[in-house]
C-alpha positions as CSV (number, residue, x, y, z in Angstrom):
1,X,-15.6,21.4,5.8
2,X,-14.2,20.6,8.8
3,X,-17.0,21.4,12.0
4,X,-15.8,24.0,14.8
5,X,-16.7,23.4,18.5
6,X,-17.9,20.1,20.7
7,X,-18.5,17.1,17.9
8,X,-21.4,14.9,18.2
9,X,-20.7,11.4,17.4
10,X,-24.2,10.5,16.2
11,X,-24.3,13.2,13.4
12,X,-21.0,13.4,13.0
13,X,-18.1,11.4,11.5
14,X,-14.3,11.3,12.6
15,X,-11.8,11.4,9.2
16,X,-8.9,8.4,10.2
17,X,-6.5,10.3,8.0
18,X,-6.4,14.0,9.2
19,X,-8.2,13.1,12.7
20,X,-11.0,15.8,11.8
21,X,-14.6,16.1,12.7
22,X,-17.2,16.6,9.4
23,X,-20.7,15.7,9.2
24,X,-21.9,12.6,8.2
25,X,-22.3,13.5,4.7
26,X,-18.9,14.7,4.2
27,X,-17.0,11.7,4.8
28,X,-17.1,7.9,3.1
29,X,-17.0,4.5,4.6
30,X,-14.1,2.9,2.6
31,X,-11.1,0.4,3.4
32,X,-8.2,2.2,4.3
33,X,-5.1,2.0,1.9
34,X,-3.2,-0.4,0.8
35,X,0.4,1.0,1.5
36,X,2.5,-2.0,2.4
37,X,2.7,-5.6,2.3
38,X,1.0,-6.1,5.9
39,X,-1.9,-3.8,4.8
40,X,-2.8,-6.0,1.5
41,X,-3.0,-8.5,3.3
42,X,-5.5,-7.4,6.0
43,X,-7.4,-5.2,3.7
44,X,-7.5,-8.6,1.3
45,X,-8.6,-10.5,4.1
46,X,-10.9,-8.0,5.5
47,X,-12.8,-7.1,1.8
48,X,-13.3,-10.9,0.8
49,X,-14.9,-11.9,4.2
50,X,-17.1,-8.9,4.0
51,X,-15.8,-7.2,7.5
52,X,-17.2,-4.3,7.4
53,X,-16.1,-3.2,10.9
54,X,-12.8,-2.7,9.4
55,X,-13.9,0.0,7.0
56,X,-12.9,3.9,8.0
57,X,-14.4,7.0,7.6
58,X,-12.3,9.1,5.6
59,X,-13.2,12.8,4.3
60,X,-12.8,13.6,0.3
61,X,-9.4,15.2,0.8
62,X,-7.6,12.0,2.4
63,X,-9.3,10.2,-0.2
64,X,-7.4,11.7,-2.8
65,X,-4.3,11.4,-0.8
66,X,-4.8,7.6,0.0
67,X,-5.4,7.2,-3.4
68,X,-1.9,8.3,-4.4
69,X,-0.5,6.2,-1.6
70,X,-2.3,2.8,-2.9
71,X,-0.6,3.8,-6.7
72,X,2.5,4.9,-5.7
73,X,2.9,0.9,-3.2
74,X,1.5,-0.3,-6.6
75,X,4.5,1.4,-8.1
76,X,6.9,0.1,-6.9
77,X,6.3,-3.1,-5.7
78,X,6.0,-3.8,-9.9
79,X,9.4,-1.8,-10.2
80,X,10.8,-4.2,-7.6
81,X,9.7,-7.4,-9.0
82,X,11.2,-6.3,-12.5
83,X,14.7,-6.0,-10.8
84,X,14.4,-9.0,-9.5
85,X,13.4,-10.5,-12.8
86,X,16.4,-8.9,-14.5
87,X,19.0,-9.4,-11.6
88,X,17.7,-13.4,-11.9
89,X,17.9,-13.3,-15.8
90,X,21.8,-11.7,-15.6
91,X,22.5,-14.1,-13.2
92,X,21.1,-17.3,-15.0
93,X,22.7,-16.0,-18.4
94,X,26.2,-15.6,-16.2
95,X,26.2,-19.0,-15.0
96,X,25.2,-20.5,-18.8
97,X,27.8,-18.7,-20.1
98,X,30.3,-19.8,-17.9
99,X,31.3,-17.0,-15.4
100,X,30.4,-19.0,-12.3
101,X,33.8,-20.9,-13.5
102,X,35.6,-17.7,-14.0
103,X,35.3,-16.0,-10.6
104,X,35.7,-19.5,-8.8
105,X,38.9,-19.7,-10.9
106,X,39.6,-16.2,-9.9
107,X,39.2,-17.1,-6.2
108,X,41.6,-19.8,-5.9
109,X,44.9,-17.9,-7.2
């Protein structure tokens, strides 16, 4: 529950996500998401040096939300490298079968 009136940043902690005041028990020290490529990478970085200065408070609410963020980056990132993987198949299959010849024929009528 969020707290009402002046905070007090020794007993109290600051949510990252929704910018909310809760007491220290409320909230979590964890790594913020992973949402895009630039954030793997620092929160990679970050988790295998053991930087724990780079760890946010977040309340159980944006947990659940930054949760659904990480899977839904997970998501698609596999749905993008299977498109490659079939656009790269179809093209490799074209160009054993022989249509590289055909639309270069194509283009020189």
């Amino acid at each position: 529950m969020p707290i009402t009136g002046l905070p007090n940043p020794q007993i109290h902690r600051l949510c990252k996500r929704c910018r909310q005041w809760f007491d220290h028990h409320e909230v979590t020290l964890c790594w913020p998401p992973r949402t895009g490529l630039l954030s793997l990478v620092h929160g990679a970085l970050s988790e295998s040096l053991d930087q724990e200065k780079e760890m946010k408070y977040y309340c159980e609410a944006c947990q659940a939300l930054n949760a659904k963020d990480t899977v839904r980056f997970r998501k698609q990132t596999i749905q993008g490298i299977l498109i490659a993987l079939v656009v790269g198949v179809v093209l490799v299959l074209g160009w054993l079968l022989g249509f590289d010849q055909y639309f270069l024929g194509m283009a020189k009528r």
